[in-house]
Structure formats: structure tokens, C-alpha cells
N, C-alpha and C positions, 0 to 999 in steps of 0.2 A: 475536390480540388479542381479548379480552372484553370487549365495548360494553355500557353499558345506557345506551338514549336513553328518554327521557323527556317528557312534555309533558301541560299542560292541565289535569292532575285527581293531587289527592294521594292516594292510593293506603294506605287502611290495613295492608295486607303488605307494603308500603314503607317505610312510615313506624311502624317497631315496632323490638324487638326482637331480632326473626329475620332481620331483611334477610340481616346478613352469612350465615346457616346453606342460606339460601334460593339467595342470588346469589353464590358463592364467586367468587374470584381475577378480580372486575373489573378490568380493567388501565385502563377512561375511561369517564367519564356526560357523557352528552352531554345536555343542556337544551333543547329547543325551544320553549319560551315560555310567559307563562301561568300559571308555575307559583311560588308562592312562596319569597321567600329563604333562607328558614327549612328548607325541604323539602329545596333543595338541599343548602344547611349539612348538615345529617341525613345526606345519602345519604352525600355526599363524608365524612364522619366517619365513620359505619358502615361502611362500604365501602371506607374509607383507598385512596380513588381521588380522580386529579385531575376537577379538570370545567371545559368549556369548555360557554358558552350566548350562546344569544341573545334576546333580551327577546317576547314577545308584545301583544299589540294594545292587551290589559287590565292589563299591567304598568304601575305606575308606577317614577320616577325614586326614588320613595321606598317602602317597603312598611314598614306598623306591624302588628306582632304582637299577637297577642291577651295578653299582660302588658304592654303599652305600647310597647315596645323599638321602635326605628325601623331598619328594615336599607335600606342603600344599594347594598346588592352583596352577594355570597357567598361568604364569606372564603376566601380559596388558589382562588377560581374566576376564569376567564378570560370574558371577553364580547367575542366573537367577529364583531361586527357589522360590516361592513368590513373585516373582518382575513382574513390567511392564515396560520395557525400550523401550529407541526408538533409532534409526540407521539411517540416512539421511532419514526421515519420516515414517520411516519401525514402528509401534509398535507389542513387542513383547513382552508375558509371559511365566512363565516358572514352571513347576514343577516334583520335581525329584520323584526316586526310585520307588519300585515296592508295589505289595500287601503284607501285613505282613503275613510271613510265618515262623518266628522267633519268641521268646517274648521279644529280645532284639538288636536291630539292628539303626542306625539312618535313614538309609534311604528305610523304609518300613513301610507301611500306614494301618491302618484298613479304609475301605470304610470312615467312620464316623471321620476319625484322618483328611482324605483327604477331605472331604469338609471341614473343619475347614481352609485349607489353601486357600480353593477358596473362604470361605467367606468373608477372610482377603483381599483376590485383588478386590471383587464387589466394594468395592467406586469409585474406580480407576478406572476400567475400565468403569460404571456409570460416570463417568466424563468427559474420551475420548467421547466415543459417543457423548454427549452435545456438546461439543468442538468441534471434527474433524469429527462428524457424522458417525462413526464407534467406536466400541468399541476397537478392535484389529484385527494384518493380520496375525500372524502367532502365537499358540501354540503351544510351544516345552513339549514334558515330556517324561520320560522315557518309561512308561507303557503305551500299548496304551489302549484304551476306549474297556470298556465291549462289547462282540460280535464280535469286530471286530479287526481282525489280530491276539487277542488273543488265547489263550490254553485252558484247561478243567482243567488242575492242577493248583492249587492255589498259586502261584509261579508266573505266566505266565497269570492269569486272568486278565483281564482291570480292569478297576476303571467307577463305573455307574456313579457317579458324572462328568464324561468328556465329557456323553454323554449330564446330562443336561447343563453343561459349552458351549458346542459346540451350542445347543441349543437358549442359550441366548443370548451371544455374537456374536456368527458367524464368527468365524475370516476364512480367505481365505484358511489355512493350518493348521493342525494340523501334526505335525514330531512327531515323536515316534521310539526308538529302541527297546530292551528288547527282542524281538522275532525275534532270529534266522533262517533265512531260509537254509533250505537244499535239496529244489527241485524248477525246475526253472517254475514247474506249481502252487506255492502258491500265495496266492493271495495278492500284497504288497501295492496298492493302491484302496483307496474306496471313492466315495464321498457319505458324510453324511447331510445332509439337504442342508446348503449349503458350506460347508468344506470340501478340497481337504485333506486326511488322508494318510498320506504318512510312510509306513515303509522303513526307512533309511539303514536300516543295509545292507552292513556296511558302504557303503556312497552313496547320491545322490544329485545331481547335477541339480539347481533349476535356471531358468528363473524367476523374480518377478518382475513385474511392480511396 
């Protein structure tokens, strides 16, 4: 299966033309936050692939385009936040925005706000496992997991909770945006126990069995 994950920053050789000549036979675009409704619209049209996303920290509940249009969501896209869906056998979770750095925001988490929403998916993914003897293959979130890919500023710090998420479940990937790069010696991929951690921004281009 051919992924293109996505996140942060809209992409002029994305947003063209050429997409489809460029990125043939996507079979899913995966969203990592951040990025407008409109962009996705685009890919998922060009591309004539489904997409499942998750909201980032500077998302709002509403996005207004530059002709005035108001978008609430991303038409035939899925938002994955709390959810565990699945794609021709693919399963997938999802959870958005960043560390709370505001005291009023939707999509920002205190550590303790964000395990409350992985406690709400343990059934479920306690379920998979029994069932398809895996829990999950790929975690999507915005923020990536404490220590790694992360910042020092609290804006930009991971979430400990992902580290024991990743721990439990083990899914094959975890995508994350949120952390921009700006030198081509940082470091965007890590494997953690047994998960391929992947920083997307501002898109990559994924092989998946």
C-alpha cells in the first residue's frame, strides 16, 4: 500500500497540476495536522485517494478560504482523533493537537487531558489484538512522543503518554507532524521499541505491507 502522509506546510508540487503525474497509485493520505481544508480537498481529488486526519494545534473548528468559503471538514475525509479505523486491513488511530500552551484552545492537551483520550481507545484496540492478533499498524498524531523529534519549549514537547501507547500496542508506525525542520541533518526518523517514528513534515511517502 502507497501512503502519502502529510503535515504543516502546503507544498507547491502538491498543490498543482502534476500531483497525480508525480505520486501515482496512492491507495491513502494520511493528515497530520496544521494543514488546510482545502489542501486536503485537493490532494484527496487529485489523487482520487481516501484520507483520514487528525487536526493540529493551529487548526480551527472552522477554516475560511481565501474566496470567503468557510470549510468545516474535508469532504469524503475521515478525522481520526479518538478513533480506530481500518482501510483494506490497514488499522489505524488517531490523535490530534499539541501540548497545552494556552488556557483555552480545542486542540491542546495537558499530559493528563491526553491520556484520558488513549484510555477511551484501550478497549478497542484490547479487542484488535484478540481478534487480528495485533493491536494496531499505524499511529497518526500530531505531536510527536516525548524525547523524540521533539523541542524543549513547551509548544513543541511530545506527550509521555505515546511513549507508553507505543509501548503497549506496538503498532508498526507512528506519523507525526508538529515539528518543523530546517536543517537537512535533524533527525526525522527513529525506531522505538518496536515502531518506525516517522516526522512527516511536510510529506512522506510510505511503502506498507
Amino acid at each position: 500500500m502507497r501512503i502519502l502522509a502529510v503535515s504543516d506546510r502546503v507544498l507547491d508540487k502538491l498543490y498543482s497540476g502534476q500531483t497525480r503525474r508525480m505520486f501515482p497509485d496512492i491507495d491513502l493520505i494520511i493528515g497530520c495536522g496544521d494543514l488546510p481544508f482545502y489542501y486536503l480537498d485537493f490532494l484527496t481529488s487529485a489523487l482520487d485517494a481516501p484520507l483520514v486526519f487528525v487536526r493540529g494545534n493551529h487548526d480551527g473548528i472552522e477554516q475560511y478560504a481565501a474566496d470567503g468559503s468557510v470549510w468545516r471538514g474535508v469532504r469524503g475525509g475521515v478525522d481520526i482523533h479518538g478513533k480506530i479505523v481500518t482501510h483494506k486491513g490497514l488499522i489505524l488511530a488517531g490523535m490530534q493537537g499539541s501540548m497545552r500552551y494556552k488556557s483555552r484552545s480545542d486542540y491542546m492537551y495537558s499530559e493528563s487531558e491526553m491520556r484520558m483520550v488513549v484510555a477511551q481507545m484501550v478497549p478497542r484496540l484490547l479487542w484488535n489484538r484478540q481478534r487480528f492478533g495485533r493491536a494496531l499498524d499505524i499511529l497518526v498524531t500530531h505531536s510527536p512522543p516525548f524525547g523524540i523529534h521533539d523541542r524543549p519549549d513547551l509548544p513543541h514537547t511530545g506527550f509521555k503518554v505515546f511513549l507508553s501507547f507505543l509501548r503497549m500496542f506496538k503498532p508498526r508506525y507512528h506519523l507525526h507532524g508538529h515539528i518543523h525542520i530546517y536543517r537537512q541533518d535533524e533527525i526525522t526518523s527513529t525506531v522505538f521499541e518496536e515502531t518506525q517514528i516517522e516526522n512527516v513534515y511536510p510529506y512522506r511517502l510510505l511503502e506498507v505491507e
